[in-house]
N, C-alpha and C positions, 0 to 999 in steps of 0.2 A: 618095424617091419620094412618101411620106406628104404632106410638107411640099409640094413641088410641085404634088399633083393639088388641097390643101387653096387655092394661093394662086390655082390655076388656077379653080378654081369661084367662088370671090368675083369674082375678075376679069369670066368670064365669062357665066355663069352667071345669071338675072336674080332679083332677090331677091322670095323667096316661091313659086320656084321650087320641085318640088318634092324633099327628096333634098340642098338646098345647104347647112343647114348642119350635117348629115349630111359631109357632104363635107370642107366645111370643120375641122369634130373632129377629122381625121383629123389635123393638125399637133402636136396633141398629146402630150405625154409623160405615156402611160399609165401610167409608175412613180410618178409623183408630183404631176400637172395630172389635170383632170378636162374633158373635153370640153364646152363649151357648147350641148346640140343646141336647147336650148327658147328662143336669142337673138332676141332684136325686132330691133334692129338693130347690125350688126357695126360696127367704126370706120369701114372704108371707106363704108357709106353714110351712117353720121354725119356723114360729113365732106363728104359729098357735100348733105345737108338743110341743113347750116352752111354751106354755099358763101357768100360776099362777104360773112361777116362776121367776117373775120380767120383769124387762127390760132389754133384752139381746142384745147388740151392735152384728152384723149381718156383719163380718165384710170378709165374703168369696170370694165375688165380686169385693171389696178392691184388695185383694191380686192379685185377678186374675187382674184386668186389670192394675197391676202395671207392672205386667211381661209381656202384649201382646208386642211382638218384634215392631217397629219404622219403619214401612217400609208401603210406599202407596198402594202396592200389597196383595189384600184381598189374593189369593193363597201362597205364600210369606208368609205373617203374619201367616199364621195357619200351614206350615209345619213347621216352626221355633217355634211358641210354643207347639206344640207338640213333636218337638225333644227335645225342654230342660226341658217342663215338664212329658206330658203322657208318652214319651219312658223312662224318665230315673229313673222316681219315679213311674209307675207300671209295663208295657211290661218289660222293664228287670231286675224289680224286684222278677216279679214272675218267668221267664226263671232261674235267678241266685238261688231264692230258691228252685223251682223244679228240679232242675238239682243237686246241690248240694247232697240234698234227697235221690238222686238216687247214689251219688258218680261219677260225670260226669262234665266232663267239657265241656262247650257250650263256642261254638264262635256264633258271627252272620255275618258272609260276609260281606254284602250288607252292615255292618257302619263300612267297613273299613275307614281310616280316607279321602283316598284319591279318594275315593265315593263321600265321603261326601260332601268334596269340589267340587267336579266336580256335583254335583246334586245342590247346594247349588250355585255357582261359575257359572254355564256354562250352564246350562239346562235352556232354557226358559219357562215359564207356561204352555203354548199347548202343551207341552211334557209331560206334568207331570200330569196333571187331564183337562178333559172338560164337555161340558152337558152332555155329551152321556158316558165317558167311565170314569175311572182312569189310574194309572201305564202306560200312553202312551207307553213313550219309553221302557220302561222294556218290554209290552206287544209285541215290534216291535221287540224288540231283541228276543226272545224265538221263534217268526214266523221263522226266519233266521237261530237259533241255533237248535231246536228241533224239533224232530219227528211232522208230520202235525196232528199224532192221539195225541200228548199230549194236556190234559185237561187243557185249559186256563180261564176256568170259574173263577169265586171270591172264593174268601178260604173260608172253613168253618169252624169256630170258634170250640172250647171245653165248648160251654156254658153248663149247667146241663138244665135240663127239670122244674126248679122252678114255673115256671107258670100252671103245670099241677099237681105237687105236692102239690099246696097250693090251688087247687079247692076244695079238701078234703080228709081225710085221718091223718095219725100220723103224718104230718109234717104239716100241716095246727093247729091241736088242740097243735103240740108242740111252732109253732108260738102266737098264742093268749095267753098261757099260759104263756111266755116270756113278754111279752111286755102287757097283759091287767089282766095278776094272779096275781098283788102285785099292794097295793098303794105305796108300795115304786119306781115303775119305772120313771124316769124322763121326758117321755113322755105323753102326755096327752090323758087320754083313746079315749076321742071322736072323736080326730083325728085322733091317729088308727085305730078308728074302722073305720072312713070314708075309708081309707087306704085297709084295712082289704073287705069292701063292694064291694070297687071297683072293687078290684081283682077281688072276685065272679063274678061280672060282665062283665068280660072280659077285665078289662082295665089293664095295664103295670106298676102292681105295685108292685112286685114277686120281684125285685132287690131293691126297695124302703125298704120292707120291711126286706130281707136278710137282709142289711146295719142294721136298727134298732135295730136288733136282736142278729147281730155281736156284736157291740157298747155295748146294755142291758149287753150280755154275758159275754163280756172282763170289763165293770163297775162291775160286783158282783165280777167276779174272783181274780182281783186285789184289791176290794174295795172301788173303786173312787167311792166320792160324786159328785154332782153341788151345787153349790153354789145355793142360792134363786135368787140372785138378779146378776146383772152384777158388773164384777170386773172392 
């Protein structure tokens, strides 16, 4: 039933929808796979961006569940692949290049090594995330150490406002112009433009599209082709 409603929402479902790939995790095997909810784009729409230029081996999903860590604990399994991949190939990649930028050297506490261990090593699951909250214990220390007026609510990100910028205006006509003004782009107009509609619509497609447009951007700058067909 899992596996079913998971193929049923990719299917039908339109992406950036909201809730799909939600949906889609559910095919997962919670004993030892970890759901992907935070996906940009799943095979089937890759495959569908790749339209008329061959058959492309899809091979992302590969990678990833080669690296998901060995361990029976669904909490466990997912702070472990996130510390050896999310933390160390984006979060402090972009801390290490914005920092530098500036002429600054950034530490980050909290992954001193002997944290690490002791989070890793000592800490039980119901300290560390449950239904209701996250950062347990961190959150019980800061009650104990800090002022009772300091703000313990969830952090709030540096995201940009992309989703209100691309309802319309110059960075919505400089989108379309990127990725649907040339036949030379590698992507397939009609699936941009699905992409492109859905937005207008409200759906969560503003970082989908960023990504494409990065990509398009740094393929002209440098010059890279794709091939037709799979190597």
């Amino acid at each position: 039933m899992r596996t079913l409603a998971a193929k049923a929402a990719e299917v039908s479902l339109p992406v950036g929808f909201k809730g799909r790939n939600w949906l889609q995790g559910l095919e997962v095997d919670l004993q030892k796979g970890l759901p992907l909810i935070a996906s940009v784009f799943d095979p089937c729409t890759r495959g569908r961006l790749m339209a008329g230029r061959g058959t492309w081996k899809l091979v992302a999903e590969t990678i990833r569940e080669q690296r998901i860590p060995q361990t029976s604990h669904l909490l466990q399994r997912a702070t472990r692949m996130d510390f050896g991949n999310y933390l160390a190939e984006d979060i402090l990649v972009k801390i290490d290049r914005t920092s530098m930028l500036s002429s600054l050297e950034v530490r980050a506490p909290l992954l001193d090594y002997r944290l690490i261990e002791f989070a890793f090593g000592k800490v039980p699951s119901r300290l560390k995330a449950t239904a209701s909250g996250r950062k347990v214990l961190l959150k019980k220390l800061t009650r104990r150490l800090l002022p009772p007026e300091f703000d313990r609510h969830r952090k709030q990100g540096f995201s940009i406002p992309l989703g209100s910028w691309l309802q319309s205006g110059p960075w919505q006509s400089f989108f379309r112009e990127v990725l649907m003004g040339s036949d030379n782009s590698p992507f397939d107009h009609k699936a941009v433009g699905k992409l492109v509609q859905g937005q207008a619509r409200g759906w969560a497609n503003s970082e989908r599209l960023f990504a494409l447009v990065m990509l398009e951007l740094w393929r002209r700058e440098y010059r890279v082709d794709l091939p037709s067909t799979s190597q």
